[in-house]
Backbone as CSV, one residue per row, in Angstrom:
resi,resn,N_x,N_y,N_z,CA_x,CA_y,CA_z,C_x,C_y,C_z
1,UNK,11.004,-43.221,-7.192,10.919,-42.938,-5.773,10.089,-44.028,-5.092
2,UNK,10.401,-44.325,-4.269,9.798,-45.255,-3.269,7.941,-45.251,-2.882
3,UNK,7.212,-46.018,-3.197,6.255,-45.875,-2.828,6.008,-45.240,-1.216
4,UNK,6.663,-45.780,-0.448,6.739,-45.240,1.224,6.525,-43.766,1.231
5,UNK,7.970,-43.648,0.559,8.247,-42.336,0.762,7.470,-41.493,-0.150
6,UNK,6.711,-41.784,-1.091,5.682,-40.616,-2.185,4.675,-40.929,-0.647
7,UNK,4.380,-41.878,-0.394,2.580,-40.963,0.062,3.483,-40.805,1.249
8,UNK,4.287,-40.592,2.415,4.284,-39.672,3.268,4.671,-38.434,2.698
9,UNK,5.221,-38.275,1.375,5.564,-36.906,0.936,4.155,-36.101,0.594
10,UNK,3.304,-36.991,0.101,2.156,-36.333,-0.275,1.058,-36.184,0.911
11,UNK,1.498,-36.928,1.731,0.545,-36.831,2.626,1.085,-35.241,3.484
12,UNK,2.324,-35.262,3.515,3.032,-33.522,3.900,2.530,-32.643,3.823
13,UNK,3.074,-32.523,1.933,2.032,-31.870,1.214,0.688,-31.231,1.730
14,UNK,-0.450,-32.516,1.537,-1.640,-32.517,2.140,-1.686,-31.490,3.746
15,UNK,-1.023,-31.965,4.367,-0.631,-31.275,5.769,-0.354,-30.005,5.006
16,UNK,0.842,-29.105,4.698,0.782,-28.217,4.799,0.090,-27.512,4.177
17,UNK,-1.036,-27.777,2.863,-2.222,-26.986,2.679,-3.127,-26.383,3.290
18,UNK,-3.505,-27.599,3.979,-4.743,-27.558,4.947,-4.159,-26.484,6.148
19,UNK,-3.126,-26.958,6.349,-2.393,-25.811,7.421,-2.591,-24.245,7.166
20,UNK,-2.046,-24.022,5.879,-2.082,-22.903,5.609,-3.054,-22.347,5.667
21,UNK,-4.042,-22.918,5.113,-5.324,-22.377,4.726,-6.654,-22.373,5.890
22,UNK,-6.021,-23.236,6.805,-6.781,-23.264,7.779,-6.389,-22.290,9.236
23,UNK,-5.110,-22.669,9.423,-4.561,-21.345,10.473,-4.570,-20.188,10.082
24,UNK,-4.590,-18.961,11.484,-4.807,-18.002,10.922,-3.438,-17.291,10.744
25,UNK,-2.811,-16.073,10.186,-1.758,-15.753,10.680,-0.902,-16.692,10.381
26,UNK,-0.271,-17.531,9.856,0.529,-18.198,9.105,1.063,-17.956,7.700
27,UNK,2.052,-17.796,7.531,2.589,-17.474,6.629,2.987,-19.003,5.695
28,UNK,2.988,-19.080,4.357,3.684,-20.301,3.464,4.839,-20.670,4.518
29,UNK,5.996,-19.910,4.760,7.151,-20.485,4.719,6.934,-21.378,5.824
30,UNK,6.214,-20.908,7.035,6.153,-21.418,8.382,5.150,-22.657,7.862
31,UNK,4.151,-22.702,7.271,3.468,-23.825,6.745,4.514,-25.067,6.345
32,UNK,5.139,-24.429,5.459,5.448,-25.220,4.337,7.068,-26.181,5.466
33,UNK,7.141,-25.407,6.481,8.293,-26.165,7.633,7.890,-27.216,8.242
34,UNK,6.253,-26.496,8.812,5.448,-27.942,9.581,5.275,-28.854,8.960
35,UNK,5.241,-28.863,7.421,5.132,-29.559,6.485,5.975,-31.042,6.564
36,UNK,7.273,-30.090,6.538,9.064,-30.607,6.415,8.755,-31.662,7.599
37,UNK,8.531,-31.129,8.691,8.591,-31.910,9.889,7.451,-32.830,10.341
38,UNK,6.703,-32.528,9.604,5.580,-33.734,9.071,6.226,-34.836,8.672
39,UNK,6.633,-34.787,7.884,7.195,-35.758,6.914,8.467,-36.522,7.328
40,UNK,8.903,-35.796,8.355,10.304,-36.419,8.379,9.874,-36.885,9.957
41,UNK,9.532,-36.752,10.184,8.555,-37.594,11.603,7.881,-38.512,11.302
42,UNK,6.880,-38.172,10.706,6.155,-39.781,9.866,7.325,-40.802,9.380
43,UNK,7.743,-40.402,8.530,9.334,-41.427,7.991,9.361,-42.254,9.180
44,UNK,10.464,-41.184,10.568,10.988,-41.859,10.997,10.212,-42.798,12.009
45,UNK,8.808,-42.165,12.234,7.458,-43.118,13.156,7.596,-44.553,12.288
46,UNK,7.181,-44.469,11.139,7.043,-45.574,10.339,7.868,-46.904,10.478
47,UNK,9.996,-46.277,10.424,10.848,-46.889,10.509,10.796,-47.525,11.538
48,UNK,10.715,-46.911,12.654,10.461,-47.472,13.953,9.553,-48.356,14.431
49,UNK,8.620,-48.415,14.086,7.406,-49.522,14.007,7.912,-50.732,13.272
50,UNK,8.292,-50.354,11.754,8.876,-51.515,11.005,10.023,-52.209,11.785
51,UNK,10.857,-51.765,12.432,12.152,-52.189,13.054,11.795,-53.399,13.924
52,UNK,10.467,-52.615,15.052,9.948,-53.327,15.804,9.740,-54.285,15.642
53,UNK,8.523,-54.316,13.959,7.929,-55.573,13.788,8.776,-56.938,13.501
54,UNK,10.103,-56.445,12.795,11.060,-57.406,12.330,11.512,-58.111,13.392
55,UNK,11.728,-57.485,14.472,12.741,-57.902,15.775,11.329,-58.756,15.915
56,UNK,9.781,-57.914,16.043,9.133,-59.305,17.010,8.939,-60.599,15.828
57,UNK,9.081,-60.523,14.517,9.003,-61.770,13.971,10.392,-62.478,13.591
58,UNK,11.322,-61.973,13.807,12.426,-62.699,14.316,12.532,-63.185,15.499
59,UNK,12.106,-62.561,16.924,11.904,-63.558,17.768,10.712,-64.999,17.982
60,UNK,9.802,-64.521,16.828,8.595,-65.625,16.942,9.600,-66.730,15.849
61,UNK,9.843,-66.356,15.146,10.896,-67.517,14.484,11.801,-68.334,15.349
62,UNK,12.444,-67.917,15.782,13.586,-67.811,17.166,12.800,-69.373,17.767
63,UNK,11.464,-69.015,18.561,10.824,-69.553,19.566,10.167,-70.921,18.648
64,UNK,9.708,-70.744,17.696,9.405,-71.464,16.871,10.155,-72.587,16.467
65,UNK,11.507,-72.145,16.122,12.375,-73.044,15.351,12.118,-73.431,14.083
66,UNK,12.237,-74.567,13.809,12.057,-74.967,12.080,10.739,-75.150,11.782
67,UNK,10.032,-74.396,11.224,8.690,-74.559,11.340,8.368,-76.037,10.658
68,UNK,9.026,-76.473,9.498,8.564,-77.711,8.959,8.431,-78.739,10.449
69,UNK,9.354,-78.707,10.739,9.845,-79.730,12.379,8.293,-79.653,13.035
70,UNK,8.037,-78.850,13.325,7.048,-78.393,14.574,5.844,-78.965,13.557
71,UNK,5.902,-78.318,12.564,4.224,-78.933,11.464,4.187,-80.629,11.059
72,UNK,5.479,-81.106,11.008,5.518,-82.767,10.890,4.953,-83.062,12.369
73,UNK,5.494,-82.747,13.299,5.061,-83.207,14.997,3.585,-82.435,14.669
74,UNK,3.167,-81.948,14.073,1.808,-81.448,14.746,1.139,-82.437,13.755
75,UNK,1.195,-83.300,12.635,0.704,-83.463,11.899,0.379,-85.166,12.366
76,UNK,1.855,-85.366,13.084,2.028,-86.836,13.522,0.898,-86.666,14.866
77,UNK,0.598,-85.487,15.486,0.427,-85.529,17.005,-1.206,-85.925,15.887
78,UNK,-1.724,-85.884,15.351,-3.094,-85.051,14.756,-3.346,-86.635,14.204
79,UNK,-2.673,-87.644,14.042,-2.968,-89.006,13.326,-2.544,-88.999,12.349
80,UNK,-1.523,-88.155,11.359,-0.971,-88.498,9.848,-1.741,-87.878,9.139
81,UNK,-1.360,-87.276,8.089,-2.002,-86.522,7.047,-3.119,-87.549,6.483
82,UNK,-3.864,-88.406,6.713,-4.696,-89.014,6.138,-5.897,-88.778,7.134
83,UNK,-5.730,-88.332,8.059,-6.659,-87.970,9.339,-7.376,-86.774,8.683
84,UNK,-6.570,-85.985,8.404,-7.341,-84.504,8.025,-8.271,-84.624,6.628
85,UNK,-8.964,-83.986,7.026,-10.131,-83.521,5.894,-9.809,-82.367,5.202
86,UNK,-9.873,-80.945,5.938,-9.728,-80.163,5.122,-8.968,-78.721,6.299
87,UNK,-7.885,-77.944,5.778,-7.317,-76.999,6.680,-7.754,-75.390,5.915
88,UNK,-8.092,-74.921,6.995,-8.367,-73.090,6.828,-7.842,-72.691,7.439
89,UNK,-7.060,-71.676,8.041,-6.681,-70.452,8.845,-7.579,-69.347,8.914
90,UNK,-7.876,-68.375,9.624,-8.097,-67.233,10.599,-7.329,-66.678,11.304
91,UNK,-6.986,-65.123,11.211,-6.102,-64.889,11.913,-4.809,-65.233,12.462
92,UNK,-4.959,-65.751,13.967,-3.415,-66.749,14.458,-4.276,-67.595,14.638
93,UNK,-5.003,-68.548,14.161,-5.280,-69.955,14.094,-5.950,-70.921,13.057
94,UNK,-5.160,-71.497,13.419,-5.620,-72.472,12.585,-6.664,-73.739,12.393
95,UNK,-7.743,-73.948,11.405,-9.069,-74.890,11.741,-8.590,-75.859,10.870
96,UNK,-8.572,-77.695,11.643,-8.279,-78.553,10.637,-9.920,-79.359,11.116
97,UNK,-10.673,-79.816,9.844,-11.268,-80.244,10.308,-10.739,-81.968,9.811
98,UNK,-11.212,-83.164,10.956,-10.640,-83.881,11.273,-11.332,-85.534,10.982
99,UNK,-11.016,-86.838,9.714,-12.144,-87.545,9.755,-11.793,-88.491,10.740
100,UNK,-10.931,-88.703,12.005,-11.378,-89.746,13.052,-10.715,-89.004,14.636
101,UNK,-11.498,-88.436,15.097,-11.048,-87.512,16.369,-10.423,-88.827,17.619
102,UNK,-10.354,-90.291,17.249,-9.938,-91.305,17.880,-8.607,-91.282,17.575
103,UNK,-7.954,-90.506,16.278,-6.780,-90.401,16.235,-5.384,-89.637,16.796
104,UNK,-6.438,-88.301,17.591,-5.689,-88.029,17.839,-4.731,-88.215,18.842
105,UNK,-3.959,-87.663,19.238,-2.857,-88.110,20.266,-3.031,-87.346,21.463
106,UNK,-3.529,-86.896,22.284,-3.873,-85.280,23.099,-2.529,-84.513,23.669
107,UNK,-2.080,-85.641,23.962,-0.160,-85.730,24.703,0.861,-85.057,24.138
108,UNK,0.487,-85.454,23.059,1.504,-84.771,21.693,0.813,-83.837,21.109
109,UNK,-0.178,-84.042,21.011,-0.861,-82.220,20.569,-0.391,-81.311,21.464
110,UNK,-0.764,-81.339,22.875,-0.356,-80.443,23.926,1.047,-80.025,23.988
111,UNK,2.403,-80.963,23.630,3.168,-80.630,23.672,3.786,-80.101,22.741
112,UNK,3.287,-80.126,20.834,3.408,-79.253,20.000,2.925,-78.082,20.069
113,UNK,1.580,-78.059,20.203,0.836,-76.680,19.869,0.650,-75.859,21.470
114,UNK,2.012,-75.603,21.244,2.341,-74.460,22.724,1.353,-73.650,23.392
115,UNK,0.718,-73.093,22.116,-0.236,-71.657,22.000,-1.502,-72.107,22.470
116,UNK,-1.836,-73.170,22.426,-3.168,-73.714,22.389,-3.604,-74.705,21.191
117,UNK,-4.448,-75.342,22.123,-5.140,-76.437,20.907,-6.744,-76.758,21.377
118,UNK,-7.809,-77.145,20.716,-8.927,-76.942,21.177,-10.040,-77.657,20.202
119,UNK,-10.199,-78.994,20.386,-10.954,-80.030,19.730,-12.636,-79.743,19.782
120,UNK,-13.650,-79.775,19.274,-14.828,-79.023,19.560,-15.368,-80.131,18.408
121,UNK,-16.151,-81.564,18.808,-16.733,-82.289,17.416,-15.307,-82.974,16.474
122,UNK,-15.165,-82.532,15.375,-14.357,-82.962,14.642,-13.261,-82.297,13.809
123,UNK,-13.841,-80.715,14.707,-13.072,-79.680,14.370,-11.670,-79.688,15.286
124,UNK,-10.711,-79.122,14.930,-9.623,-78.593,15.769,-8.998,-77.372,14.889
125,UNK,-8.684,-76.336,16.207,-8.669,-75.621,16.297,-7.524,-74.829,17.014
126,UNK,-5.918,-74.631,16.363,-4.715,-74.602,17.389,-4.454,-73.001,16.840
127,UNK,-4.209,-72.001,18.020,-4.005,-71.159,17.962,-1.844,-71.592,17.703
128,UNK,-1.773,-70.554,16.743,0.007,-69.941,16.633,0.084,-69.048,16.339
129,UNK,1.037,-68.094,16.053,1.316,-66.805,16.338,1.575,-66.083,14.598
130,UNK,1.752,-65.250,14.532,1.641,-64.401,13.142,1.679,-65.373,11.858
131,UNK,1.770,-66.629,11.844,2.777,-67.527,10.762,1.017,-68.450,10.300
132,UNK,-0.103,-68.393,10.823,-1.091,-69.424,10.701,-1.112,-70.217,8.999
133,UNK,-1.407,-68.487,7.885,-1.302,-68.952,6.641,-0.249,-69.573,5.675
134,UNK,0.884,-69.424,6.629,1.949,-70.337,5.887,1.992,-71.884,6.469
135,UNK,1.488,-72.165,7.599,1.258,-73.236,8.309,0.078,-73.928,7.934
136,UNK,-0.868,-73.076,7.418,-2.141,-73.865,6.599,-1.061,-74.189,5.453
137,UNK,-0.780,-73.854,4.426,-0.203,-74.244,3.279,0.676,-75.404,3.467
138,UNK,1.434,-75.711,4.473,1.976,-76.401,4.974,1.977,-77.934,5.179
139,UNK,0.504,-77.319,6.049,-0.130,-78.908,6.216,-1.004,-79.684,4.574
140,UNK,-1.662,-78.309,4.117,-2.341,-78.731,2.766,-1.159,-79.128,2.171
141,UNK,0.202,-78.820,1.794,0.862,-79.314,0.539,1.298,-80.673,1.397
142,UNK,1.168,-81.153,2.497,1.392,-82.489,3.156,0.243,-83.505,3.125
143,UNK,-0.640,-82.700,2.692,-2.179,-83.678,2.790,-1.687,-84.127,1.229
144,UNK,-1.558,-83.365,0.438,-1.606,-83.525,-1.303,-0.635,-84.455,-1.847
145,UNK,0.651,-84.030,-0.423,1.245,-85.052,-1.174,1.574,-86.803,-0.532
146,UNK,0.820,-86.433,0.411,1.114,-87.655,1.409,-0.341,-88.745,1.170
């Protein structure tokens, strides 16, 4: 059985115990229904959220395009993988820190990194959207191999 579907079943479960035992005047069978409809509400809450999330990271793909494309232009906008020192992610952004901030391009940063971009010292700092840790990996397997 599906992991999903055991803990909303058990979580039911859980529901209609506490139900029982906590209302007054309730009978099992009527428990054990709220139960039913526990469960099959949660399911379908769940599905629905998931549906959501797919559609919104299919449209961030969408908007994105080829992510390699966009990470070569961000990499070229940034002075060439020999510029960078070292890349981390957080959240939706991404920290490259940077060894000649004379390299960069500002023109072409601005016009890659849609979301934002934000130089502070030798740090930079470009916000993107749900994708940051595959975009760190990205640029690191371009530093390693370039």
């Amino acid at each position: 059985m599906n992991q999903r579907i055991m803990r909303h079943l058990i979580n039911a479960v859980l529901f209609t115990v506490i139900y029982y035992f906590i209302a007054r005047d309730v009978q099992l069978d009527q428990a054990a229904m709220f139960g039913m409809i526990y469960f099959v509400v949660s399911l379908f809450i769940e599905r629905l959220m998931s549906r959501s999330r797919e559609r919104r990271m299919q449209g961030a793909q969408q908007q994105v395009g080829t992510p390699s494309v966009s990470i070569e232009a961000l990499v070229t906008a940034i002075g060439e993988a020999e510029n960078i020192e070292a890349v981390s992610f957080e959240e939706s952004r991404i920290k490259i820190t940077l060894n000649d901030v004379d390299r960069v391009d500002q023109e072409a940063l601005k016009a890659v990194a849609t979301n934002g971009a934000y130089l502070s010292g030798n740090q930079l700092q470009i916000t993107v959207d749900e994708q940051a840790d595959q975009v760190a990996d990205e640029i690191r397997g371009m530093i390693t191999n370039g």
